[in-house]
C-alpha positions as CSV (number, residue, x, y, z in Angstrom):
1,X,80.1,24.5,58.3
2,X,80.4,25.4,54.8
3,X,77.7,27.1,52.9
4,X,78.0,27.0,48.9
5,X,75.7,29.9,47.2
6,X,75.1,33.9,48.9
7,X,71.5,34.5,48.4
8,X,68.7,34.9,50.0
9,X,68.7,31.2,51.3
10,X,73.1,31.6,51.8
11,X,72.8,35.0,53.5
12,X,70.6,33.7,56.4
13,X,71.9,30.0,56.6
14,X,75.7,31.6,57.2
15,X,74.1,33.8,60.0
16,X,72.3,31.4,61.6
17,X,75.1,28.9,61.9
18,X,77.9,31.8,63.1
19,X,75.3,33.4,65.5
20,X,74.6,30.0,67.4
21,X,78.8,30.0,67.7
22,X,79.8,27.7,65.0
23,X,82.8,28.6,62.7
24,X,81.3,29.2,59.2
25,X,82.9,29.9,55.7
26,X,80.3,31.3,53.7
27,X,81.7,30.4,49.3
28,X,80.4,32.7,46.6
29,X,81.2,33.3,42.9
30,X,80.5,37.1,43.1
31,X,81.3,38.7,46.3
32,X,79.5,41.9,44.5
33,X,76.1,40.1,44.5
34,X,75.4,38.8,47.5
35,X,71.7,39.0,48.7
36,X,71.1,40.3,44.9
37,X,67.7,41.1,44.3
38,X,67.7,39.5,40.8
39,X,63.7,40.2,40.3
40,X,61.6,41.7,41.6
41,X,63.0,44.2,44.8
42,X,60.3,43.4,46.8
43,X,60.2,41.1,50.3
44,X,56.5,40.2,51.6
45,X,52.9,39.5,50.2
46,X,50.5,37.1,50.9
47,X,51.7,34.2,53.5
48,X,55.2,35.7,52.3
49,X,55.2,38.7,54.7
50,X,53.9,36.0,57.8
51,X,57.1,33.9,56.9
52,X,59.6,36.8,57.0
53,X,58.0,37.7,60.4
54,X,58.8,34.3,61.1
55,X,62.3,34.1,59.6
56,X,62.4,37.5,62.3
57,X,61.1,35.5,65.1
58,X,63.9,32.8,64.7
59,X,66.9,35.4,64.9
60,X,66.9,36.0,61.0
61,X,67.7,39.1,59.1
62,X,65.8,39.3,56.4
63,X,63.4,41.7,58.3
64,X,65.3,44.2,59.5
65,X,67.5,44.1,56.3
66,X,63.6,44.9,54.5
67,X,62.4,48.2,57.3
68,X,65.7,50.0,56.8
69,X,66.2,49.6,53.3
70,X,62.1,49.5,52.5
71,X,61.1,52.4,50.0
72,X,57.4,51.7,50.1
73,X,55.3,49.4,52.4
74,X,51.8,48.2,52.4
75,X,49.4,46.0,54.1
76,X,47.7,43.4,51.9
77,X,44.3,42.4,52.9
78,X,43.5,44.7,55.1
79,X,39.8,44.7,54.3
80,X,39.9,40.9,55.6
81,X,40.8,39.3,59.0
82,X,43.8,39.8,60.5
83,X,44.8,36.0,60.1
84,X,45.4,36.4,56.4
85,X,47.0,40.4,56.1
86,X,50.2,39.9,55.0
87,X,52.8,43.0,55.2
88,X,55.3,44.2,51.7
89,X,57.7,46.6,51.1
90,X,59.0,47.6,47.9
91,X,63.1,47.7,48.5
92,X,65.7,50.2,47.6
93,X,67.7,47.0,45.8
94,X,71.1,48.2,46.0
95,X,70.6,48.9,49.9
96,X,69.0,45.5,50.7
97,X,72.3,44.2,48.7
98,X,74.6,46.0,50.5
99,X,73.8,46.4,54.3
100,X,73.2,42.2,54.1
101,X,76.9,42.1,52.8
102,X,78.3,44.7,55.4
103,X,76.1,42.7,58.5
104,X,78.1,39.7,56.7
105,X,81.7,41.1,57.0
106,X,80.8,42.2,60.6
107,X,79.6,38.9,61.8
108,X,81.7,37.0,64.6
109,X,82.7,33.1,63.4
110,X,82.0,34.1,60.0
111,X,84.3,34.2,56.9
112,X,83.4,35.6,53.1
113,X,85.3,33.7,50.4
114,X,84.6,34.9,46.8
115,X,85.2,31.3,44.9
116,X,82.9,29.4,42.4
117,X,82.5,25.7,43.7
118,X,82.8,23.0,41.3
119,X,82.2,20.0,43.2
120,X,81.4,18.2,46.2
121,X,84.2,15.4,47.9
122,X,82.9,12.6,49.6
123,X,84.0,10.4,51.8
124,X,81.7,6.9,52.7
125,X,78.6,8.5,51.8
126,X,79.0,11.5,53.8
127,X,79.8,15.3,52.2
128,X,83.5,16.5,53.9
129,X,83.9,19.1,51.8
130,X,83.9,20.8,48.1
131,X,86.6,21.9,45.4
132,X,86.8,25.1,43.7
133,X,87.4,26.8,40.6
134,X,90.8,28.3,41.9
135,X,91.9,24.9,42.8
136,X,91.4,25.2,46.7
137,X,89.6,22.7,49.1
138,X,87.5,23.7,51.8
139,X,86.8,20.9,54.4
140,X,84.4,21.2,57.0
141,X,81.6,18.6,59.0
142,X,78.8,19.9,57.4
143,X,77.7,21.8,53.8
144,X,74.5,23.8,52.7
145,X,74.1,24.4,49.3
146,X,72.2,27.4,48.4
147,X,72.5,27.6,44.6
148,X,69.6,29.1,42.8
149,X,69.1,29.4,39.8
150,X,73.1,29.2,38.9
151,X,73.2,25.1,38.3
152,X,73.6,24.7,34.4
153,X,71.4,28.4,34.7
154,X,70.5,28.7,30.7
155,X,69.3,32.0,29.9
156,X,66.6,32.6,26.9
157,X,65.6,35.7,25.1
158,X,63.4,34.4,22.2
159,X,66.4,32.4,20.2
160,X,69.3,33.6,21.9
161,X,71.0,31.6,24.4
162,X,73.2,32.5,27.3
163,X,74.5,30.6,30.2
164,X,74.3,31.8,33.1
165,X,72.2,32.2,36.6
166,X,70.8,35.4,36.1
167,X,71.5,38.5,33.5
168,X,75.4,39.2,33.4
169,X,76.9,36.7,35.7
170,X,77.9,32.9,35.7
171,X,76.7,29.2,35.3
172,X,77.9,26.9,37.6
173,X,78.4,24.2,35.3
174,X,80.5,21.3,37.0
175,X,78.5,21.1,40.3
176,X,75.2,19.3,39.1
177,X,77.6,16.6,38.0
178,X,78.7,16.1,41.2
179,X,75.5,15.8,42.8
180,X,74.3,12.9,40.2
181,X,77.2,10.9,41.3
182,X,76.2,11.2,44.7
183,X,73.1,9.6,43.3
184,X,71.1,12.8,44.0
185,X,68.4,13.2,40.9
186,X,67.6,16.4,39.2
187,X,65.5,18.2,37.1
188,X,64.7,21.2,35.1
189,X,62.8,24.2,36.3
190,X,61.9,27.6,34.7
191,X,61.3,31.5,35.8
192,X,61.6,34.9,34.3
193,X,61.6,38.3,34.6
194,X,60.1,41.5,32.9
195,X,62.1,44.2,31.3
196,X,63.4,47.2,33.5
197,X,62.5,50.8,31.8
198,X,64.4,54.0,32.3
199,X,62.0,55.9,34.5
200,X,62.3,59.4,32.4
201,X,61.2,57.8,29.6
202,X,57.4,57.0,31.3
203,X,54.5,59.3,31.1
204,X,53.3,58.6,34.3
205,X,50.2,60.5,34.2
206,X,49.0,58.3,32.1
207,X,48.9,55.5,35.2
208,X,47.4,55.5,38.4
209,X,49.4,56.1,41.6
210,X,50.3,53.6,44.0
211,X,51.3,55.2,47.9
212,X,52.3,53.4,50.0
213,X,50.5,53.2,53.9
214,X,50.7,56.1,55.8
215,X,51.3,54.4,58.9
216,X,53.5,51.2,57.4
217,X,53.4,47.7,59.2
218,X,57.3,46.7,59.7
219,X,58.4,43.6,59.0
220,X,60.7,43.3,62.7
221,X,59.7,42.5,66.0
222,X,61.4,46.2,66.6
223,X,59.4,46.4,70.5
224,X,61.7,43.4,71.4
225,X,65.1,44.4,69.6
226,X,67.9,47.2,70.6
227,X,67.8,50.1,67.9
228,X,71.3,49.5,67.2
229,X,69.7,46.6,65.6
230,X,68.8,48.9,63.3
231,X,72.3,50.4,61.6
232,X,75.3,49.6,64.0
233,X,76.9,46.7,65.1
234,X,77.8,45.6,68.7
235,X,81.2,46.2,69.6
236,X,81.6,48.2,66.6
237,X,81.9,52.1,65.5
238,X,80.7,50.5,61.6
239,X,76.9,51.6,60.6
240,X,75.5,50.2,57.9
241,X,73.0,51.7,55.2
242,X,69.8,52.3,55.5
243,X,67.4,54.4,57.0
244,X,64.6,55.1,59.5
245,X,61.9,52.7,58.5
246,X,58.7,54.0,56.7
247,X,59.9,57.2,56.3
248,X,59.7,59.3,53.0
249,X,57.9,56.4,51.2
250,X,57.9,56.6,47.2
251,X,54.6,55.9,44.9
252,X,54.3,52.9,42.3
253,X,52.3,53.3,39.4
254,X,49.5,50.9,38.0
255,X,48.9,50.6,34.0
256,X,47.2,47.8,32.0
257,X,48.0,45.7,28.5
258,X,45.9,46.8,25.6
259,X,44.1,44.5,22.8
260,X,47.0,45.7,21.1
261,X,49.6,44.1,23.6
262,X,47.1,40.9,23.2
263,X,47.9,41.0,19.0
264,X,51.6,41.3,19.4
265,X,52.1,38.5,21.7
266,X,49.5,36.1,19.9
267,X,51.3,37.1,16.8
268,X,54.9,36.1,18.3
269,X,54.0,33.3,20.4
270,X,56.0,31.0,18.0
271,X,59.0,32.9,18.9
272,X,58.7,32.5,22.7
273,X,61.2,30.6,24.2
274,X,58.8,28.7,26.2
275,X,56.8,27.9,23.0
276,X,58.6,27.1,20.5
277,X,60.1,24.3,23.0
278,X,63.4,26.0,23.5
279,X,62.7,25.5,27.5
280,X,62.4,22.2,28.9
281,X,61.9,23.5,32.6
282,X,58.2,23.5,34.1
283,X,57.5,27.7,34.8
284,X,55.7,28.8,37.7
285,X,52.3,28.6,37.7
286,X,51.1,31.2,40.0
287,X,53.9,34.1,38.4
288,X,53.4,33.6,34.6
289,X,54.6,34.9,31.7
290,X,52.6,37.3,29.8
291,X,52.5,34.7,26.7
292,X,51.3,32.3,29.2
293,X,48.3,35.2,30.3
294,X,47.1,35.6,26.9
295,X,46.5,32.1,26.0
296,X,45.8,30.5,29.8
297,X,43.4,33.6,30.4
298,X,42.3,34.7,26.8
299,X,39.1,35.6,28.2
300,X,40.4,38.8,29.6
301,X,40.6,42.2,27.7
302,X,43.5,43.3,29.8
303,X,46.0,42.3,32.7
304,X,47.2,44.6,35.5
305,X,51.0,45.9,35.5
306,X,52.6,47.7,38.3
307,X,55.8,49.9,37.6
308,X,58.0,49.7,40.7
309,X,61.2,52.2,41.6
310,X,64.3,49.4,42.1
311,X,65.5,52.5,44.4
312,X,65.8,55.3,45.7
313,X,69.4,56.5,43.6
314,X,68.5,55.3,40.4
315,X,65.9,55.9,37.7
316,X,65.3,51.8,36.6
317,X,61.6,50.4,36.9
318,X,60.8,47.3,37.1
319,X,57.2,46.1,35.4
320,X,55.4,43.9,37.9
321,X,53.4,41.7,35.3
322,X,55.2,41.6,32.1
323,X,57.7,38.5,32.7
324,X,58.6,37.2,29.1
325,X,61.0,35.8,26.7
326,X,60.2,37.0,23.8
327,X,62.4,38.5,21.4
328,X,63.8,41.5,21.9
329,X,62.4,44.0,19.2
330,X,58.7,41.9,20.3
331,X,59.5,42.9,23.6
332,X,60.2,46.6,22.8
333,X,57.2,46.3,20.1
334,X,54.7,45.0,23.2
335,X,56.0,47.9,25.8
336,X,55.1,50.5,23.8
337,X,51.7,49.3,22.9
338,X,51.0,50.0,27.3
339,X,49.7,53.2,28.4
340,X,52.6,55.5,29.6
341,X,55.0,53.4,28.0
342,X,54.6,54.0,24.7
343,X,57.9,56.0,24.8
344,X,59.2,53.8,27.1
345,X,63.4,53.1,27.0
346,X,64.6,49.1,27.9
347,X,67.5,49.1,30.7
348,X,67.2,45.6,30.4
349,X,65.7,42.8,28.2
350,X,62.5,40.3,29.9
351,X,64.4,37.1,29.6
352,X,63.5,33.2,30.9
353,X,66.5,31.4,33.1
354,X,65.8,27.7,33.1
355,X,68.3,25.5,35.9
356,X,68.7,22.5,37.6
357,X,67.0,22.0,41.0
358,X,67.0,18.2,43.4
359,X,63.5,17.0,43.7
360,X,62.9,17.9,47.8
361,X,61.7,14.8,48.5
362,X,65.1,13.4,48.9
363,X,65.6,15.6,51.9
364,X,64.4,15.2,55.8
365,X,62.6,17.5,57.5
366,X,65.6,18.8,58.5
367,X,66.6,19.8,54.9
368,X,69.5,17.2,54.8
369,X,70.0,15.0,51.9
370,X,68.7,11.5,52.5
371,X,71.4,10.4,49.8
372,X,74.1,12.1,51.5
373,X,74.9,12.7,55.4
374,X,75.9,16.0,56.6
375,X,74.6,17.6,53.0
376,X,71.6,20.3,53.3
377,X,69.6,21.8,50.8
378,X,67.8,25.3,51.1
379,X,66.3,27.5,48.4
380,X,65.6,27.1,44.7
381,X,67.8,24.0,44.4
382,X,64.5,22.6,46.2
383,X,62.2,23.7,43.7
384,X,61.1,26.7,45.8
385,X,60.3,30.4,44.0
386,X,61.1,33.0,45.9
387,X,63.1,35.6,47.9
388,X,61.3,34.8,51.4
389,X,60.7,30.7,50.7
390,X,64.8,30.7,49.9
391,X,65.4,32.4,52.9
392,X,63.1,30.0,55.7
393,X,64.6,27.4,54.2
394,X,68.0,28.7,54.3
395,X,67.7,29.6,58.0
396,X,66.0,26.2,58.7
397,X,69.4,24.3,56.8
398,X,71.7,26.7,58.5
399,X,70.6,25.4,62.3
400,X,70.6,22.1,61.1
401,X,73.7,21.5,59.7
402,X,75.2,23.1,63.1
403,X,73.0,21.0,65.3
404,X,74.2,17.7,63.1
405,X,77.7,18.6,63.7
406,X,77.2,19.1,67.4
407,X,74.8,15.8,67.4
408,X,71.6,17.7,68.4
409,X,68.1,16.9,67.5
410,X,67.0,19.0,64.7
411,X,65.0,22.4,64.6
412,X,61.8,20.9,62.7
413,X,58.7,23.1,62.7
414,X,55.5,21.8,62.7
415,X,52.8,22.3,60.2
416,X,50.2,24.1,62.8
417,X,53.3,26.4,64.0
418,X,53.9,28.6,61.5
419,X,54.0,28.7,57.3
420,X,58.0,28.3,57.2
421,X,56.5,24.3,58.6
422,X,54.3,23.9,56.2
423,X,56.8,25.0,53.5
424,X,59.1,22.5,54.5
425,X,56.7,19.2,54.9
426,X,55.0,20.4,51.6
427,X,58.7,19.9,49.9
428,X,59.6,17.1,51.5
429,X,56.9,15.3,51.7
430,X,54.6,16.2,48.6
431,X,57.8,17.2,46.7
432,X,56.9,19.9,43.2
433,X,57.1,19.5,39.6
434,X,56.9,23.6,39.3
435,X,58.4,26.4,40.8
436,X,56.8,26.2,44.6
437,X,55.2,29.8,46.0
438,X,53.3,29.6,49.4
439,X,49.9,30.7,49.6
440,X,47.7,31.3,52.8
441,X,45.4,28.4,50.9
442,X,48.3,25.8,51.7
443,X,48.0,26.1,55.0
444,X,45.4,24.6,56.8
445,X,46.0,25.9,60.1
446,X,46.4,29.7,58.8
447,X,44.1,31.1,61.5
448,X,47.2,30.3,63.8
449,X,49.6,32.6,61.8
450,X,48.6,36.4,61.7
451,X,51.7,37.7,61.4
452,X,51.7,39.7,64.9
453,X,51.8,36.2,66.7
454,X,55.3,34.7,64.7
455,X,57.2,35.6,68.2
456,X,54.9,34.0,70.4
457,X,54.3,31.1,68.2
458,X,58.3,30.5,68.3
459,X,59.5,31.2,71.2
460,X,60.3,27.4,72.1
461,X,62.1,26.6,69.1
462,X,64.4,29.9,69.5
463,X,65.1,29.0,72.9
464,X,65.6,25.4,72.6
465,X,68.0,26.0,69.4
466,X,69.6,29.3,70.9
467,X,68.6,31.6,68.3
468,X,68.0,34.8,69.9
469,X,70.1,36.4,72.6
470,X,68.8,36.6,76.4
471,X,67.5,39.8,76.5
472,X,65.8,39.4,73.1
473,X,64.1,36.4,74.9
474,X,62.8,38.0,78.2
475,X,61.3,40.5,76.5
476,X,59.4,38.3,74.4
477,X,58.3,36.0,77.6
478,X,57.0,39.4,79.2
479,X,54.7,40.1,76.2
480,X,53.5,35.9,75.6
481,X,52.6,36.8,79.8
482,X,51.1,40.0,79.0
483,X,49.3,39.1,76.5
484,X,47.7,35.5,78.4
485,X,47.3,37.6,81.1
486,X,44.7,39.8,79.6
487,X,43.0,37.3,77.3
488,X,41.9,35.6,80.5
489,X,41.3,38.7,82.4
490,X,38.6,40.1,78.9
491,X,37.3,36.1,79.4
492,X,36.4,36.4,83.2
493,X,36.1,40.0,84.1
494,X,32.5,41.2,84.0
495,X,31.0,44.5,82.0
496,X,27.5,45.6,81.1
497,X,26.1,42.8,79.1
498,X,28.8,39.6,80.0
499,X,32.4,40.2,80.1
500,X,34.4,42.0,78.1
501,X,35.4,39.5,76.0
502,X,31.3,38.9,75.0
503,X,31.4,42.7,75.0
504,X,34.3,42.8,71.8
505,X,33.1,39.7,70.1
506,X,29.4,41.6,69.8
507,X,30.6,44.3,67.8
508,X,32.7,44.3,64.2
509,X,35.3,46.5,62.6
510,X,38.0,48.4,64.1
511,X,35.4,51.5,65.0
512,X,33.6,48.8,66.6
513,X,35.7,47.9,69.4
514,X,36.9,51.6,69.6
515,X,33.5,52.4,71.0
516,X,33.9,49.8,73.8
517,X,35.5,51.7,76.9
518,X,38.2,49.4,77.6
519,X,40.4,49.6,80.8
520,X,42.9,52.3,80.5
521,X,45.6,50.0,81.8
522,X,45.1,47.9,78.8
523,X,44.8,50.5,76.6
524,X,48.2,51.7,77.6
525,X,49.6,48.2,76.8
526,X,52.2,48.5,73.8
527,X,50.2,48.1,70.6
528,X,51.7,44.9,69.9
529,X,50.0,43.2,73.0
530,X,46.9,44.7,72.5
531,X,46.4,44.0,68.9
532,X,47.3,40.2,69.7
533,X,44.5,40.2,73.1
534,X,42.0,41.5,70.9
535,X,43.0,39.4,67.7
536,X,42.5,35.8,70.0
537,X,39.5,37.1,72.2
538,X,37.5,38.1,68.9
539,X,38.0,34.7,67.2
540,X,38.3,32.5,70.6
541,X,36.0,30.1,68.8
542,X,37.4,29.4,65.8
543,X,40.8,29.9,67.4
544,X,39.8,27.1,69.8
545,X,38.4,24.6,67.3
546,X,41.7,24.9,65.4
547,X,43.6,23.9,68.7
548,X,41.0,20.8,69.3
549,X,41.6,19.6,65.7
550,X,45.8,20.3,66.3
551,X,45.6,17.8,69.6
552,X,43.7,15.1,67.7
553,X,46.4,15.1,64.7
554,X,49.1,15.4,67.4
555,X,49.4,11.4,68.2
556,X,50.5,10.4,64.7
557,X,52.8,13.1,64.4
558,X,54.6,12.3,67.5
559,X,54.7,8.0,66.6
560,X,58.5,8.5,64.8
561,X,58.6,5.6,62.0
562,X,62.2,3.5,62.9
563,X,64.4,4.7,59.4
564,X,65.2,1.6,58.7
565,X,62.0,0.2,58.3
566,X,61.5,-2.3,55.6
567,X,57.7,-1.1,54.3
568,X,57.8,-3.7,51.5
569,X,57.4,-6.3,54.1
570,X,54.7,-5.2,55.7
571,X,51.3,-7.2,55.8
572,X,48.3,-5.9,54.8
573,X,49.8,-2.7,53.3
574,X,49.1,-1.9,49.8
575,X,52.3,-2.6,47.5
576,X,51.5,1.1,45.8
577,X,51.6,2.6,49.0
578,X,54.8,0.5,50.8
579,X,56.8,1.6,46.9
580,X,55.7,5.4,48.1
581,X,56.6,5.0,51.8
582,X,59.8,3.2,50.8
583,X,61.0,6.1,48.6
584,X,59.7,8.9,50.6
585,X,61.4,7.4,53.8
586,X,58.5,9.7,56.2
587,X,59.8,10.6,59.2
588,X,57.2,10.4,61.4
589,X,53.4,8.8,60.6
590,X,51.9,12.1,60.0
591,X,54.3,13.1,57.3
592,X,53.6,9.6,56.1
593,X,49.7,10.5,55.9
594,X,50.3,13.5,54.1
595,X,52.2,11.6,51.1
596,X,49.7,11.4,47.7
597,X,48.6,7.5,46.7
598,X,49.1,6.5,51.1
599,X,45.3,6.7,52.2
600,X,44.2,6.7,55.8
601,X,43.7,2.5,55.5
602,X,47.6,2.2,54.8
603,X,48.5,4.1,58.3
604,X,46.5,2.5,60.7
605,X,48.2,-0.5,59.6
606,X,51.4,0.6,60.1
607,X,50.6,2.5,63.5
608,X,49.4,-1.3,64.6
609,X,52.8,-2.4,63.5
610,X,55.0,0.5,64.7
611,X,52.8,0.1,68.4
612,X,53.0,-4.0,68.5
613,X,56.8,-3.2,67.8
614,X,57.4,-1.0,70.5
615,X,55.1,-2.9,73.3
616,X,52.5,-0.7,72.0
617,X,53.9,2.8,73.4
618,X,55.1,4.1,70.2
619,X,58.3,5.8,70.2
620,X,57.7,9.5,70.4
621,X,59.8,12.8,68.2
């Protein structure tokens, strides 16, 4: 397996694929920037933290990499229920960067290979390999290409022009071309990133403080891993950087825009790259620029900015709320008219990178390119934004593209399992015209996915796909039985007043249920069990109702739609839905409900057909 691109998506589809025994060649143009943090050094937030717990669950590394490089962590929503708190950690950059390279070099059946590729080769519709810029081939069954923001990457700082993927390194120039003769159609997309300050150069009391949680929620299932998980290596005397996780924690710092800040970019908006129609890309929506603030939200007197350490041995900042690509001397202009940063010195310019991404919905669930067999896509290439939405997918594509080789059925997970499933059937299946962040709002199951539960939730698919080693997996089936085991012992065992369960469900809060003299033997239950007990006895009945609802949409996702099925021919289905069906190409009838324009009308007659086709059993996934 070949994978093209080392980021965030790269990093964990090389692992995956070299950890379930495949032979791997992992291509880069910079060997020096793999796992590169090029924004923001932060991993987790909302919905984000619950899918890096996930990416954990399914033998990832993003988690670990994040508790023993982590310079700050906190705990979103923690006034709300435990279904939607969502873990972050502010990341020593340079760390992150480096231990993912070193647990690279150290990996069995994998191979580093600093080489920019150029283009794909085919051979009878199928991907066999790609060329490189030092004129060498690489052939192998299957390819994942985890690009980024590198294809035709065009960099904008007001006027000025720059190729390239990020700040100081390359475009990858050739490669789009070779996906459009593939017949693979792309578009434009757009991002950006603030300026970074010399630390010094900040009056910090000027801002408020930002600590970070006394006692920090990790991002690693750490009670079902070996510590040498933590810095060494099996059968190897190496130890990698990093450091005990949560421990000596540094403060970010909170300021705000002025009306002043509000003047200067009003007065400058025609000198924006995004508005003076430089940028043809769509930006993202949910992570906009400070021009875009000021116009879209001119009804506030001020937005929030957070100054973030990028590390722990070096004095840059990095300003949480300030994307733009403005000129420079606007950009200077607009940071000194902040509080604190009046005296404030640029490292590095705010800048907009617009690049070429492949509309998902020419993938399968699996990630793999309808257009071309044994070609995956993971990451911003998909229209994703995002370290930890690169990095699901990426893991996702990496299992895939070994299971394709070996001819096994693919690892696709569902929408009520967990948010890295409804990542992937919102890409493939609703597709996105802007830069695609997940948000606890997309997913309709959410009450499933407190983060605590991304083990338990998983186990199957890790097993079935051998993703985690044995012992890794017993200790996880001991805590799933804990855990069932005292659920149903709260439900049935009696206590003044009902059972227990009754007992926790009558009072609220935290201090609530710390009232409650619970058994000692659960009490001495590792915190992970009992925070999951109490989490599904407290909300049993919505919990339950979710489950009811999951079994009732479980028939039409199981009915798989034959892929050659001509939908044009179909009788009685609307022509506007058979053109979406027949360009979509759903895999199974529920993906096909979820597609916009097919209305509930259009599937029941094609369940009708699929079930008179089939002697009315439906073929099941």
């Amino acid at each position: 397996m070949i994978v093209c691109g080392a980021g965030h998506a790269g990093v964990e589809a090389a692992l995956a694929a070299a950890r379930m025994g495949a032979s791997t060649l992992l291509l880069t143009g910079n060997i020096d920037t793999i796992a590169q943090m090029s924004c923001n050094p932060a991993i987790g937030g909302q919905a984000k933290g619950q899918m890096v717990r996930e990416i954990d669950a399914l033998g990832g590394e993003m988690a670990i990499n994040t508790d023993v490089t982590g310079i700050q962590f906190r705990l979103l929503n923690e006034s709300k229920g435990p279904a939607v708190q969502s873990p972050r950690a502010q990341c020593d950059k340079k760390a992150y960067q480096f231990r993912l390279k070193h647990t690279l070099e150290l990996q069995a059946n994998l191979q580093i290979f600093q080489a920019t590729v150029t283009r794909l080769i085919y051979q009878s519709g199928r991907v066999i390999g790609c060329q490189t810029n030092l004129d060498i081939d690489f052939h192998g069954k299957t390819v994942v290409v985890t690009t980024g923001t590198f294809l035709r990457g065009l960099m904008h700082i007001g006027q000025n022009k720059n190729e390239g993927g990020r700040l100081g390194d390359f475009s990858a120039r050739t490669l789009s071309a070779s996906f459009l003769e593939a017949g693979i159609e792309l578009q434009r997309l757009k991002t950006g990133t603030p300026p970074r300050l010399l630390g010094r150069s900040l009056d910090f009391s000027r801002m408020d403080e930002q600590k970070g949680d006394v006692a920090p929620t990790l991002f690693a299932f750490h009670d079902t891993r070996s510590k040498d998980d933590l810095f060494h290596v099996e059968q190897s005397s190496e130890r990698r950087i990093g450091w005990v996780p949560g421990e000596n924690q540094v403060s970010c710092w909170v300021t705000y825009t002025t009306p002043q800040t509000a003047e200067i970019v009003r007065a400058n908006l025609h000198k924006s790259a995004m508005y003076s129609g430089e940028i043809e890309g769509i930006g993202p929506r949910y992570c906009p620029s400070i021009e875009d603030k000021f116009v879209r939200f001119a009804d506030k007197p001020r937005h929030m900015l957070f100054l973030e350490p990028e590390g722990r041995s070096t004095n840059e900042y990095y300003v949480n709320g300030l994307s733009t690509s403005l000129p420079f001397d606007v950009q200077l202009e607009m940071v000194h008219s902040i509080p604190g940063l009046e005296q404030a010195v640029l490292l590095r310019p705010a800048y907009a990178v617009e690049y070429d991404f492949a509309p998902p919905t020419q993938l399968f669930p699996s990630l793999e390119s309808k257009k071309v067999e044994n070609l995956f896509f993971a990451g911003q290439i998909n229209g994703s934004s995002g370290y930890e939405e690169a990095a699901s997918q990426g893991l996702v594509a990496g299992v895939n593209a070994v299971n394709k080789a070996r001819g096994v059925a693919p690892l696709i997970i569902q929408r009520h399992e967990g948010y890295i499933g409804v990542l992937i059937d919102d890409l493939v299946t609703k597709g996105t015209r802007e830069p695609y962040r997940m948000f606890t709002s997309r997913a309709e199951h959410r009450l499933l996915f407190n983060h605590g539960s991304a083990e338990l939730r998983l186990l199957a698919h890790a097993k079935n796909h051998n993703l985690l080693d044995n012992n890794r997996l017993k200790l996880i089936e001991t805590k799933k039985e804990r855990v069932e085991h005292w659920v149903k012992w709260l439900e049935q065992s009696s206590t003044i007043g009902g059972t227990w369960a009754t007992a926790i469900r009558r009072v609220t809060g935290q201090e609530g249920v710390g009232s409650l003299a619970l058994p000692n033997e659960f009490l001495r239950e590792p915190s992970t069990v009992r925070d999951e007990v109490m989490y599904r006895v407290r909300y049993a009945g919505y919990l339950d109702r979710e489950h009811r609802h999951i079994v009732k949409l479980s028939e039409v996702e199981k009915i798989k739609i034959p892929p050659n099925l001509d939908f044009l021919s179909i009788r009685g289905l609307r022509r506007e839905s058979a053109l979406k069906l027949a360009e979509f190409k759903p895999y199974t009838l529920g993906q096909a409900s979820r597609i916009s324009g097919v209305n509930p009308s259009d599937i029941s007659v094609l369940m009708i057909m699929i079930e008179a086709g089939r002697g009315g059993t439906g073929q099941k996934v």
